[in-house]
N, C-alpha and C positions, 0 to 999 in steps of 0.2 A: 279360737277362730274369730269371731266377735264379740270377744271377752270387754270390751267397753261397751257397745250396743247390749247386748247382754244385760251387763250389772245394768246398765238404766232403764232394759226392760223391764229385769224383775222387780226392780223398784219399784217401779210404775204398777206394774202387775199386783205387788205386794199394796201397795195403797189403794188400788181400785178393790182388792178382795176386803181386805178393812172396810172399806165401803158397805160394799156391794154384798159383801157375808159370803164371798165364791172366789176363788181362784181366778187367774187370767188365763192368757192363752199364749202356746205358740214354743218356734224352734226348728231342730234340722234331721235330717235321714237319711236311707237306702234304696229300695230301688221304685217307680210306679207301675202301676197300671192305665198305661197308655186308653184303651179301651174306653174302660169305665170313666177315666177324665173326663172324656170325648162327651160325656152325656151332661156334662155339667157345665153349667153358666160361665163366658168365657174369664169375670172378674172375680170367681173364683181361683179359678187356673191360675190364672194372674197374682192370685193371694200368696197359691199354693209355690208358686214356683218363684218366689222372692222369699216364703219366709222355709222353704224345704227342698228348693231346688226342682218341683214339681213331682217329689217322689211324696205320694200318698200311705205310702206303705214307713214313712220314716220313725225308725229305733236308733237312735245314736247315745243312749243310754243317759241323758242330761235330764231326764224328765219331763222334755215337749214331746208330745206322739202327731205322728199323722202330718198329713201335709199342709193343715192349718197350726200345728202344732198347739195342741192341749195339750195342760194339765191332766194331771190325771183326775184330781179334785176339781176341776173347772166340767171336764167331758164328763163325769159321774152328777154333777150338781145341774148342769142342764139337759141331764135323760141319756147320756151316749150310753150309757152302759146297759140299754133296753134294744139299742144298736150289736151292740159288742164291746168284751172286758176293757179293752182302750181302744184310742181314735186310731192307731198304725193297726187295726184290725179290722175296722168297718171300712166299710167301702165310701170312696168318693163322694156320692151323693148322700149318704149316712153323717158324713162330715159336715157336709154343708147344712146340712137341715141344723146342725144341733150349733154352727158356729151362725148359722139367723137368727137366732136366738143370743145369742153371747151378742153380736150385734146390736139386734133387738136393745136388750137391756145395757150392753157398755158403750156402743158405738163402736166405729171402728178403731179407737187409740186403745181397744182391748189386742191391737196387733200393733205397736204403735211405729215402729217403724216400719213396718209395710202396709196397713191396714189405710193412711190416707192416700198412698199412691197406688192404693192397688182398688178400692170400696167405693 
């Protein structure tokens, strides 16, 4: 799909965990929840739906979850999994809390190709 954006994310992703001692973020999925979006900041949505098509619920079996697309070592190392097992199982605002935090500490080139037009 974006097999070149891709490889230079996880590069990037792979160099900020060397860093940073965490995983990065991000990737694509299946279906949302309309609803629940609704309750979240719209530059989230914004996030969600550039880097996963706005489907919050996203499994496409690559290893990104969820509509800000974690790691799964990224969602575990900043608290999701106090959320739930992975980010395509907590809910929207569950996401966001834990990707203000990956912010927090990476900024937003922890999404990097969506993360400055979208944060």
């Amino acid at each position: 799909m974006f097999s070149a954006l891709r490889t230079n994310r996880l590069t990037r992703i792979s160099g900020a965990a060397a860093v940073l001692g965490t995983a990065g973020v991000l990737m694509m999925g299946a279906t949302g929840n309309a609803s629940a979006a609704s309750a979240v900041p719209s530059n989230w949505n914004k996030l969600a739906q550039c880097e996963a098509s706005g489907h919050w619920d996203a499994n496409t079996g690559n290893g990104f979850y969820g509509g800000l697309q974690f790691t799964q070592q990224t969602w575990k190392a900043f608290g999701g999994h106090k959320h739930a097992p992975r980010a395509d199982k907590a809910t929207p605002k569950e996401q966001v809390n834990i990707a203000k935090k990956v912010l927090a500490e990476q900024g937003v080139n922890a999404w990097p190709v969506c993360g400055p037009k979208s944060l």
